[in-house]
C-alpha positions in Angstrom: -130.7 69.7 -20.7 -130.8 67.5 -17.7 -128.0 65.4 -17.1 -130.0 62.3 -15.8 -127.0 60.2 -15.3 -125.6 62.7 -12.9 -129.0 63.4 -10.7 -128.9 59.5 -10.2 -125.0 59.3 -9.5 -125.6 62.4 -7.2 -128.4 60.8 -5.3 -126.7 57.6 -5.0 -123.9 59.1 -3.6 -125.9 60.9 -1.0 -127.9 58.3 0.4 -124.1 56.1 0.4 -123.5 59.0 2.8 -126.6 59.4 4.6 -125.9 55.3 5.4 -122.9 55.4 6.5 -123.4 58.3 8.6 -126.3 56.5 9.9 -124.4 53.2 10.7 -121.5 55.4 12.0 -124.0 57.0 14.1 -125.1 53.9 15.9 -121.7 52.2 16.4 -120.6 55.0 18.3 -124.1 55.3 20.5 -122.6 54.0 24.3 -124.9 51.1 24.8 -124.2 51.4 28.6 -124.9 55.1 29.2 -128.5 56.2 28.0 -130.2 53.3 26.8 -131.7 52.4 31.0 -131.8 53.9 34.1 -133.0 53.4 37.3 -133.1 55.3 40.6 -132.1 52.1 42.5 -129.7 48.7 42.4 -130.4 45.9 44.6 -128.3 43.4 44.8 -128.5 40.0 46.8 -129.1 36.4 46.9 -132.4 34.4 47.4 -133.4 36.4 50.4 -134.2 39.7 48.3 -134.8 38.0 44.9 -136.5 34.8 45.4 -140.2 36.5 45.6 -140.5 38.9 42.8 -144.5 39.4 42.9 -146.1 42.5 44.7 -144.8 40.8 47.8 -141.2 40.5 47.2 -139.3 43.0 49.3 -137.8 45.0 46.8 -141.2 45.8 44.9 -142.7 46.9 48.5 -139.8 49.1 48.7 -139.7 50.1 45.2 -143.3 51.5 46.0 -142.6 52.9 49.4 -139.2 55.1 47.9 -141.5 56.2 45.0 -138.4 55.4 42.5 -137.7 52.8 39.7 -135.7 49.7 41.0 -134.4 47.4 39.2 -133.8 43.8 41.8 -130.6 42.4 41.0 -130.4 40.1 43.2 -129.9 36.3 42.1 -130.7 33.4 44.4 -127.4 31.0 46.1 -124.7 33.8 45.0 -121.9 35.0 47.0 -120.4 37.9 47.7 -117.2 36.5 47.1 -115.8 33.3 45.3 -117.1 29.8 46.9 -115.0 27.2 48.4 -113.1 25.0 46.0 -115.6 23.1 44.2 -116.5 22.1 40.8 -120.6 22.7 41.4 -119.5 26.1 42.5 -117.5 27.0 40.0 -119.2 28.3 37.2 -121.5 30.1 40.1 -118.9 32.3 41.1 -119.7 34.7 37.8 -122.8 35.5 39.4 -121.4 36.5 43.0 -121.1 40.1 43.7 -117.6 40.6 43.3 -117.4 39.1 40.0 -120.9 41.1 38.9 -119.0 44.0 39.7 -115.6 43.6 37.8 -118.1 42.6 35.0 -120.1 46.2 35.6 -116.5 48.2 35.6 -114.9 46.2 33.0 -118.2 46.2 30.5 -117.6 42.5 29.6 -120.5 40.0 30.8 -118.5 36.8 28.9 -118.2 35.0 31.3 -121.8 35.5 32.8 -123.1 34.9 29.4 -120.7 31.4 29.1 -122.5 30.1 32.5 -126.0 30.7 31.4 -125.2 29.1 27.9 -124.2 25.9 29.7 -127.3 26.1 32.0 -130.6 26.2 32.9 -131.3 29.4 34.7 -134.3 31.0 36.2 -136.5 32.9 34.1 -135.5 36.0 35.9 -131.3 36.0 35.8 -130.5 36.6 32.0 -132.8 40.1 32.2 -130.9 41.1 35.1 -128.3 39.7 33.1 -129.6 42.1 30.3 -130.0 45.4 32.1 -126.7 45.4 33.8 -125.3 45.6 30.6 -127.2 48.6 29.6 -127.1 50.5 32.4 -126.3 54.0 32.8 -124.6 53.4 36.1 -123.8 57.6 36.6 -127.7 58.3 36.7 -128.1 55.5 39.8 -128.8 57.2 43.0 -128.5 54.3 45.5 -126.9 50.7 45.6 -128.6 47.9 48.4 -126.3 45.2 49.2 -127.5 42.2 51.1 -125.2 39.3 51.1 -123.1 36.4 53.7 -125.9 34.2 53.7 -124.1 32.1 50.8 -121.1 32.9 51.7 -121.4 31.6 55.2 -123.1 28.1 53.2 -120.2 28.0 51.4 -117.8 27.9 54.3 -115.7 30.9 52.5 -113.4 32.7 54.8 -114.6 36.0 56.7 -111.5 37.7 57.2 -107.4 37.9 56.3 -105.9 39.8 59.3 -102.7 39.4 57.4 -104.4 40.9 54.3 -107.7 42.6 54.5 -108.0 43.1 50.9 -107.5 39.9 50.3 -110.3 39.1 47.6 -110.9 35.5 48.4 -112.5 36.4 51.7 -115.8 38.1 52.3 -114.2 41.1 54.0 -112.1 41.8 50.8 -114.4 40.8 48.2 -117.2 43.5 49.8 -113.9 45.9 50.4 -113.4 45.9 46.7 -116.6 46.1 45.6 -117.7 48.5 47.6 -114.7 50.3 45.5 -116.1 49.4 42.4 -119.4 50.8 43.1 -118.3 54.2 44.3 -116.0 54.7 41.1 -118.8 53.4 38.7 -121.8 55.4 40.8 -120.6 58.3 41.8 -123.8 59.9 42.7 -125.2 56.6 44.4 -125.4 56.1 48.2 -124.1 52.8 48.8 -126.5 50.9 51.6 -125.3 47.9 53.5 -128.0 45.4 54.3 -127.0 42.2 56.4 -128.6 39.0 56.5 -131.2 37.8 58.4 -131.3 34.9 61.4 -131.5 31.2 59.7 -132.4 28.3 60.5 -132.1 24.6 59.1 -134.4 22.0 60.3 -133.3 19.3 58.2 -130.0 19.5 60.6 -132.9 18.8 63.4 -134.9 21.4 65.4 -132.4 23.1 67.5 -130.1 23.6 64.5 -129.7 27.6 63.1 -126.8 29.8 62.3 -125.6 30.2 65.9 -124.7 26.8 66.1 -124.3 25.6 62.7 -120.6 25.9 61.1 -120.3 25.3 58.2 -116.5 25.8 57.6 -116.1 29.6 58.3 -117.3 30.6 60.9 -120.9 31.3 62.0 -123.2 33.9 60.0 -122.9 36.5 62.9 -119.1 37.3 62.0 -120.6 37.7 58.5 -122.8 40.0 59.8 -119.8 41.8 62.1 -117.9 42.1 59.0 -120.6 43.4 56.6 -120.6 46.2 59.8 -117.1 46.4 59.9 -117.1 47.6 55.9 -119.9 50.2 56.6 -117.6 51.8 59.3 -114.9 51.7 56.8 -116.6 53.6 54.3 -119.2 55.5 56.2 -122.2 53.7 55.0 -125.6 52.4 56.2 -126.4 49.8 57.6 -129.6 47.7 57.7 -128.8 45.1 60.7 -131.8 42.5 60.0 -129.7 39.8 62.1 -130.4 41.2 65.4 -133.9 43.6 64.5 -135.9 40.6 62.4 -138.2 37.1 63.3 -139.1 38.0 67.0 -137.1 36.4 69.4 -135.5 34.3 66.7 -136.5 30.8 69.0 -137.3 28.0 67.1 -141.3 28.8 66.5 -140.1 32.1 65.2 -138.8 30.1 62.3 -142.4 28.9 60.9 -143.7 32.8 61.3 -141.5 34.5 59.4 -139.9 31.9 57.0 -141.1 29.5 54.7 -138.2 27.3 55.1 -136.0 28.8 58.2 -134.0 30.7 55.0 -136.3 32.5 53.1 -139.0 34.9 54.5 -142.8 34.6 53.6 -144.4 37.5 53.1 -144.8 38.9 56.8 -141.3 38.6 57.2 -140.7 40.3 53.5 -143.0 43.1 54.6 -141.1 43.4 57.9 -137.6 43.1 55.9 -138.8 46.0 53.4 -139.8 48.4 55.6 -137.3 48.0 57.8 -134.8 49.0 54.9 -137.0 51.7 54.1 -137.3 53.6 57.4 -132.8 53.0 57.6 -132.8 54.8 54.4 -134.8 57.6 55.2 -133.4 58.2 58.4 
């Protein structure tokens, strides 16, 4: 005779154990290794990630490298910390440096703090999102564009006394740069300076070789984002001296929408000329 009291303990107990293996199963599933990939990280401020359309630089070269890119970049961030400044502040999460102690560290807190107390684009809590499910080992090349912001900000270029010194642009880029080649170990790491500027609103003569606004002008930003790719032995993309023509004044309305940020001839230049750097 059947013991029905027993087949229904017994098959209790097993589906107890089926759940728990199940939920066992799951927590130990490494939400950072498996669950995305992509052949290729950009990160950068507005000048990469301000246009995301079919036009945006990234998607052109997305389509020109044949490989999945996910566009990191998030518009008015840093490579390293701003100046002192309340405004500022909470920003500094999102600069480069800070992106990638999150990336190393696997803790997005205080990202996810500052969007909770703002408004943010649509755009920043997915990048947001994917960074934090990332299988970084799997990443086959990192774009870096930044010292745009960082020469708004006024932050410092250089500590002879220190190079490493992570509250200056040189260090910030030296230690993330770090960061990057421990984290993606298969990922060629491609330096990408920014473009000429200009700011009308200052008057028409006014651009980034006569505007200071505190550190220095943006071409030692640019020397220094060279400086790091001798350091390490990595590309680099020079747009400050290859992009907008002549760079005079009527260059500006040609290539930019604003003096800062390029419209789409000057994204299409901007993209290929990445490309044809990384296939060379």
């Amino acid at each position: 005779m059947i013991n029905r009291s027993g087949v229904a303990l017994a098959c209790l107990g097993s589906a107890i154990l089926f759940y728990l293996i199940l939920i066992i199963g799951y927590s130990a599933v490494d939400t950072k290794n498996g669950s995305e990939t992509t052949d290729v990280l950009v990160f950068g401020d507005s000048v990469f990630g301000e246009c995301r359309d079919e036009t945006g630089i990234v998607n052109i070269l997305a389509t020109s490298l044949g490989e999945n890119v996910l566009n990191c970049s998030i518009g008015g961030t840093c490579m390293t910390k701003s100046r002192d400044s309340r405004a500022a502040y909470t920003m500094d999460t999102l600069s480069m440096f800070n992106l990638a102690v999150a990336m190393e560290s696997e803790d997005f807190g205080p990202q996810k703090t500052f969007f909770n107390r703002i408004s943010v684009l649509y755009y920043e809590k997915d990048v947001l999102e994917s960074l934090q499910t990332l299988d970084y080992s799997r990443v086959k090349k990192v774009i870096l564009c930044y010292g745009l912001n960082d020469y708004h900000q006024g932050v410092t270029v250089k500590n002879d006394e220190d190079p490493e010194d992570i509250n200056t642009f040189f260090g910030a880029y030296s230690a993330t740069v770090k960061r990057l080649e421990k984290l993606c170990p298969k990922a060629e790491i491609i330096l990408v300076t920014s473009p000429f500027s200009w700011y009308p609103a200052y008057g028409d003569d006014k651009n980034c070789e006569n505007m200071d606004f505190g550190g220095g002008y943006l071409i030692d930003y640019v020397e220094a984002t060279q400086e790091i790719g001798e350091k390490y032995s990595l590309k680099v993309v020079d747009l400050y001296h290859t992009q907008y023509g002549a760079r005079a004044f009527y260059d500006r309305d040609i290539y930019t929408n604003d003096g800062l940020h390029p419209n789409e001839l000057g994204r299409g230049n901007i993209a290929r000329t990445v490309f044809k750097k990384i296939r060379e």
